[in-house]
C-alpha angles and dihedrals in degrees: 000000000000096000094040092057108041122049115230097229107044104020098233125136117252125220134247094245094057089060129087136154093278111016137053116187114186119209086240085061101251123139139198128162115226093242080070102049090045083058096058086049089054092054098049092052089052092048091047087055093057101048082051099052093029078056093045097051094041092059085045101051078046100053086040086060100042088048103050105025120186082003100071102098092044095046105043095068095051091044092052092051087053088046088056095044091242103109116137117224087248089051085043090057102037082055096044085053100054088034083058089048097053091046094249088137095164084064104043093056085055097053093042090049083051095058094046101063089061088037111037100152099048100123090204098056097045081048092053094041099048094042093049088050096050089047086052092050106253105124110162084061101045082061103079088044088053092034085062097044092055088053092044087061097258107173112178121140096217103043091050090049090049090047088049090057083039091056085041095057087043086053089231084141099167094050090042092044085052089051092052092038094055094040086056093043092043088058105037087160095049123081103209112187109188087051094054091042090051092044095046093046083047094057084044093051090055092036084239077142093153095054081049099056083041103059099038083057089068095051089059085047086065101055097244111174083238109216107237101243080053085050091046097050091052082069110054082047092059092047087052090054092052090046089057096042 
């Protein structure tokens, strides 16, 4: 009603009487059609949409920045490509890997998942992506992407050991027992100490306290320099044993 009401030129309001469906005539003589005045509101609406998505696009561009850093250039052509469903898996992966960096681990499993329907086989993404899901805690899905890397003939220490304590907070105990067992076979000469924790609290998780005792006495066969916790908990092994007899 704004621009029925007022004139244009002098400011005054204009009566009803001076108003009709066409035609709008003003005291101070000025006169405008409401065709006219329909088209000015035209104009401003256009003009307010575009403050607002020239806004919009403006915070945007500004939280894409602030997300992504250095990587923005980089990263807005690959994200649009994910927002319009047209990523490629080597854009999937090229974007899951600078997704990982940044700690946008949610991302980055997409994009890796992604990448892996296309590449099912590729021993180095279903290492990465096993190893990022058990790092996020979710340990009954990290299993198929370990259990790949295994059959593909991954053998790194650290990512067996990590698929070993995987298979244990999923209570798979036989599968996680045999882990342990072939990364301390597979090293004879090595003394590692987080695999023999991990395989000695899993023999006390389940009270297989004898094959316990039994396989920390072959470490001290070896002539392994035993850390003293490991001694200690021999011990206490060896109490509990007595308890039980």
């Amino acid at each position: 009603m704004l621009y029925r009401e007022i004139c244009p030129d002098c400011g005054k309001a204009i009566t009803a009487q001076r108003m009709d469906d066409e035609m709008i005539i003003c005291e101070c003589g000025y006169t405008f059609s409401q065709s006219r005045i329909d088209a000015v509101k035209e104009t401003n609406k256009k003009t307010s949409y575009t403050i607002i998505f020239t806004g919009l696009f403006l915070v945007t561009a500004f939280i894409h920045t602030a997300k992504w850093g250095g990587d923005a250039v980089k990263v807005t052509p690959l994200e649009m490509s994910r927002v319009l469903g047209t990523i490629s898996s080597t854009q999937a992966l090229h974007l899951a890997e600078i997704s990982l960096e940044k700690g946008y681990f949610h991302q980055a499993i997409q994009m890796f998942e992604l990448f892996l329907k296309n590449n099912p086989d590729d021993l180095a993404v279903n290492e990465k992506m096993a190893l990022l899901l058990y790092q996020t805690e979710q340990f009954k899905e990290s299993l198929p992407y370990f259990n790949t890397f295994k059959s593909l003939g991954g053998e790194t220490k650290e990512t067996l050991y990590s698929y070993g304590k995987a298979l244990t907070h999923n209570e798979n105990f036989t599968d996680a027992e045999d882990v342990f067992l072939s990364l301390v076979r597979a090293y004879p000469d090595v003394y590692q100490v987080t695999v023999v924790q991990a395989l000695v609290n899993l023999y006390v998780e389940q009270d297989k306290l004898t094959e316990a005792n039994k396989f920390m006495s072959t470490l001290v066969r070896r002539g392994y320099e035993i850390p003293s916790h490991l001694i200690e908990q021999r011990q206490h092994i060896k109490s509990l044993m007595n308890k039980k007899s």
